[in-house]
C-alpha positions as a LaTeX table, in Angstrom:
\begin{tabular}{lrrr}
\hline
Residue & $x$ (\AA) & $y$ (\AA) & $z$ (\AA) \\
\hline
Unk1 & $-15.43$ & 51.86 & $-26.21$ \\
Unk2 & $-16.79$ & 48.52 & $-26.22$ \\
Unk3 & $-14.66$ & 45.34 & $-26.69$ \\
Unk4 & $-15.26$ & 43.41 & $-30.14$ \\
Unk5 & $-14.42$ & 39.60 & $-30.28$ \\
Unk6 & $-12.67$ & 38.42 & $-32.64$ \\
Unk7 & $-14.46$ & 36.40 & $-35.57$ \\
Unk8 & $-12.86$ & 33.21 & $-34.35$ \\
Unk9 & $-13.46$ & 33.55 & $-31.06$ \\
Unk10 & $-17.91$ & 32.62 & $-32.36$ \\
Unk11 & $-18.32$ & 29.20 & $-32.60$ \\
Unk12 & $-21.25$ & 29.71 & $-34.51$ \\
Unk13 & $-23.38$ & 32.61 & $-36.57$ \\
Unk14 & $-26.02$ & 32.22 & $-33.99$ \\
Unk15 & $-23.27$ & 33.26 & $-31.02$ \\
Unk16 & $-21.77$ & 35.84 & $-33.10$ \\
Unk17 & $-25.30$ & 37.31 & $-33.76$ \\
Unk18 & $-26.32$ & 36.70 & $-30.18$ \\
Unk19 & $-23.31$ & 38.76 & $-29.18$ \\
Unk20 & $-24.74$ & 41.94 & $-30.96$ \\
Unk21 & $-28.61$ & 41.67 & $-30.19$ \\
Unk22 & $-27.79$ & 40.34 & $-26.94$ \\
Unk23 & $-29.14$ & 42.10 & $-23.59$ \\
Unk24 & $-33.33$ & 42.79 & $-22.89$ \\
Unk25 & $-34.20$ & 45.29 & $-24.88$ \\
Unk26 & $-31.79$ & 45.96 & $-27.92$ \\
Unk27 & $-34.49$ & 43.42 & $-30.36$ \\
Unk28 & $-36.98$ & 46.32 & $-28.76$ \\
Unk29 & $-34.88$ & 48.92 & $-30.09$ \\
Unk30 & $-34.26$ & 47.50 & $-33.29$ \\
Unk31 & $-38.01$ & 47.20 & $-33.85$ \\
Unk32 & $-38.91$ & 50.85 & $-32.98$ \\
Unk33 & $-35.87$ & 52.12 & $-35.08$ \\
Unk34 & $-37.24$ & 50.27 & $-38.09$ \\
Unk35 & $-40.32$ & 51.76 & $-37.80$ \\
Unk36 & $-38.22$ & 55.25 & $-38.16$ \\
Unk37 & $-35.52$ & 57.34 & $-37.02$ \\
Unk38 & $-36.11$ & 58.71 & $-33.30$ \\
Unk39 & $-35.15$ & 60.63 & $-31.02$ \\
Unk40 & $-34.12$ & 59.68 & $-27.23$ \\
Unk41 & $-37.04$ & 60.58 & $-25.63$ \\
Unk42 & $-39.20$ & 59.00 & $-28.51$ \\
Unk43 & $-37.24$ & 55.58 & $-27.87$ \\
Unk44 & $-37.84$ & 55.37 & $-24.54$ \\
Unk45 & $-41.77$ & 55.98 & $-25.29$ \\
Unk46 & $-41.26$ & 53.41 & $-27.85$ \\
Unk47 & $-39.66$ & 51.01 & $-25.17$ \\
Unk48 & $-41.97$ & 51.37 & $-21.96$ \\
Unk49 & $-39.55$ & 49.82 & $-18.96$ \\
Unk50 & $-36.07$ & 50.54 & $-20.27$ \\
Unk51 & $-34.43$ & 53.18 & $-18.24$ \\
Unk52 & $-32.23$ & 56.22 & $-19.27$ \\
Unk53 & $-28.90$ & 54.53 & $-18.36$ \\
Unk54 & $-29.79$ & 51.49 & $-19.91$ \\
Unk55 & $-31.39$ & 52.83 & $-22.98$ \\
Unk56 & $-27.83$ & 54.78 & $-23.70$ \\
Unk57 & $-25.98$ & 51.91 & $-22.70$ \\
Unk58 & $-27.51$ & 49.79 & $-25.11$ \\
Unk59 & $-27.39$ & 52.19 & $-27.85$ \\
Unk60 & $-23.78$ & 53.08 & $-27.60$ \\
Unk61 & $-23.33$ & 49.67 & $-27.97$ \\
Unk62 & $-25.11$ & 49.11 & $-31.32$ \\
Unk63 & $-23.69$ & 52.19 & $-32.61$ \\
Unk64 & $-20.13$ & 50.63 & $-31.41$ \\
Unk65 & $-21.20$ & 47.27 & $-33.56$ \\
Unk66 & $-22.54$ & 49.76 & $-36.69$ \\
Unk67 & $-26.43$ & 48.46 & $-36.03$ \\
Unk68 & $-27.13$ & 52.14 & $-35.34$ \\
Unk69 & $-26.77$ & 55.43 & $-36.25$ \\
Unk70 & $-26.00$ & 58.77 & $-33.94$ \\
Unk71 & $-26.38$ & 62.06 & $-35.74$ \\
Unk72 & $-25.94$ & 64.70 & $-33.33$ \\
Unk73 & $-27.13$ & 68.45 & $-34.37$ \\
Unk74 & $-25.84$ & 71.61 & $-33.84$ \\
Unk75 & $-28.63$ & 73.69 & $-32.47$ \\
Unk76 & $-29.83$ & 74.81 & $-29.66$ \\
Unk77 & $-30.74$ & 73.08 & $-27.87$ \\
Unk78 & $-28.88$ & 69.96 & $-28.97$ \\
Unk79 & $-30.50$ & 67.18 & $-30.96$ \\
Unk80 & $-29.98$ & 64.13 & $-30.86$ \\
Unk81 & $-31.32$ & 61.15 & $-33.48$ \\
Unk82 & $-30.84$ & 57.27 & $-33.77$ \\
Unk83 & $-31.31$ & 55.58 & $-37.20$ \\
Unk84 & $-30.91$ & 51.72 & $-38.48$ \\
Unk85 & $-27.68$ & 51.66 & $-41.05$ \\
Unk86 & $-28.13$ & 49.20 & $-43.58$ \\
Unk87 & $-26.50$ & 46.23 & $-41.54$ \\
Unk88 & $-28.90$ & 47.24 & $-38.96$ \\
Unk89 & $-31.77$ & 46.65 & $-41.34$ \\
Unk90 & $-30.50$ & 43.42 & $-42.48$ \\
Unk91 & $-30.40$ & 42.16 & $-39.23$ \\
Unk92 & $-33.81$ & 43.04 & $-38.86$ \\
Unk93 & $-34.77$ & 41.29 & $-41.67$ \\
Unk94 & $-32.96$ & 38.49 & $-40.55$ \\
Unk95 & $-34.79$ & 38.90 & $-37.20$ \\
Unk96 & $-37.98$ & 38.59 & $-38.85$ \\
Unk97 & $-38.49$ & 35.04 & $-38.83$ \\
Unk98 & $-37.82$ & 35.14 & $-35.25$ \\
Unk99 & $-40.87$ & 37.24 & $-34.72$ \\
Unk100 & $-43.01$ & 35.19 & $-36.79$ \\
Unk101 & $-42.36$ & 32.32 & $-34.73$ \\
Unk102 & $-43.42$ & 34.66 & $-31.84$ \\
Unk103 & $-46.74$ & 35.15 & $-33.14$ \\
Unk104 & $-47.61$ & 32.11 & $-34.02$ \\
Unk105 & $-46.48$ & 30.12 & $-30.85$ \\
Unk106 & $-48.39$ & 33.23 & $-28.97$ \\
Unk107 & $-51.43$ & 32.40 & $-31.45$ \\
Unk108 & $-51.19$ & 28.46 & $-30.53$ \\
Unk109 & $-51.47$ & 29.45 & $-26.87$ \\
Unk110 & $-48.24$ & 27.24 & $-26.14$ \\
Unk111 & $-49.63$ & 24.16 & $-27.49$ \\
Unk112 & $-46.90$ & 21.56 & $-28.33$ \\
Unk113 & $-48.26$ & 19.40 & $-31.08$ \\
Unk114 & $-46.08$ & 17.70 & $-33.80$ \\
Unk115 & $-47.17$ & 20.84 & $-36.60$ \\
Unk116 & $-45.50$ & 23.12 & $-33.71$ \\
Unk117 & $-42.41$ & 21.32 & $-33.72$ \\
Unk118 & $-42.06$ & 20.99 & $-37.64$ \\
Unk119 & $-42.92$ & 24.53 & $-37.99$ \\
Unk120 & $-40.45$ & 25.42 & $-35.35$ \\
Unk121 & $-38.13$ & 23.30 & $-36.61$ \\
Unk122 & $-38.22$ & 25.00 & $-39.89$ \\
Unk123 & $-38.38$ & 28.84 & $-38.97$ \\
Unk124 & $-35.54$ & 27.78 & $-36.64$ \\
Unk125 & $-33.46$ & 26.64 & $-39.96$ \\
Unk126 & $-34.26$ & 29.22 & $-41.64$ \\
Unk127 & $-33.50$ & 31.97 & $-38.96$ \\
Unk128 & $-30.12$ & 29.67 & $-38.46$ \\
Unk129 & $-28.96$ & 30.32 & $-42.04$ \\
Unk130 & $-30.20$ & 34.10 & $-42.00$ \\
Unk131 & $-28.35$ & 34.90 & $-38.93$ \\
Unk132 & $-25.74$ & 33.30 & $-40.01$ \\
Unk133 & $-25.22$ & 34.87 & $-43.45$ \\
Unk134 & $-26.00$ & 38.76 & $-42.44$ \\
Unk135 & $-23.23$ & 37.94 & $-39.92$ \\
Unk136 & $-20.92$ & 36.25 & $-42.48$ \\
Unk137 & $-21.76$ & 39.49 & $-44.51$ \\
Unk138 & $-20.96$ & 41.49 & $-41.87$ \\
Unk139 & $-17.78$ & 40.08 & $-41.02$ \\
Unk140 & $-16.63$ & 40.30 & $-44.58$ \\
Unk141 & $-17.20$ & 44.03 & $-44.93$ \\
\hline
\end{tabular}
């Protein structure tokens, strides 16, 4: 079982968060769990690159932090599906303004012009304080 820091141990909502979406592809995961529950095999479709080892690792670990959901079936053979719990899709939603800024510095082609920086400036704010309050939230539950 995975080792969970302490709350005091963060020095900020932004490390605390970092410390569960941490690692390459776990924001990937996220993603293709939001867009619905899948199966193993359907993940790693959804995630081209991550391997099998990986893939579990990284899953066990956001089941460990209650991001996702394992529901195992008993049939034959065995099935396996991953969900998003409800903290899972608040920290989605609180990854969302991350992803805008994504696309639009994508869009801008990497220009750095002084509407960049206020506009990255302000989505970073504004992820800052989500973060920071679905992990406050979290904490508190």
């Amino acid at each position: 079982m995975r080792i969970v820091r302490r709350p005091g141990a963060f020095v900020c909502g932004i490390d605390a968060a970092m410390d569960v979406i941490g690692g390459k592809w776990k924001v990937l995961i996220l993603w293709a769990l939001n867009e619905k529950t899948c199966r193993f095999g359907e993940l790693r479709r959804a995630v081209p690159g991550v391997t099998e080892k990986v893939l579990s690792s990284q899953l066990r670990e956001l089941e460990d932090d209650g991001i996702v959901h394992r529901e195992v079936f008993a049939e034959v053979p065995p099935r396996v599906e991953y969900s998003l719990t409800p903290l899972g899709f608040s920290l989605n939603a609180a990854l969302e303004p991350l992803g805008e800024w994504g696309r639009d510095h994508i869009h801008r082609g990497g220009d750095e012009g002084t509407d960049t920086a206020t506009a990255a400036a302000t989505v970073t704010a504004t992820a800052t304080a989500t973060v920071t309050a679905t992990v406050t939230a979290a904490a508190s539950a």
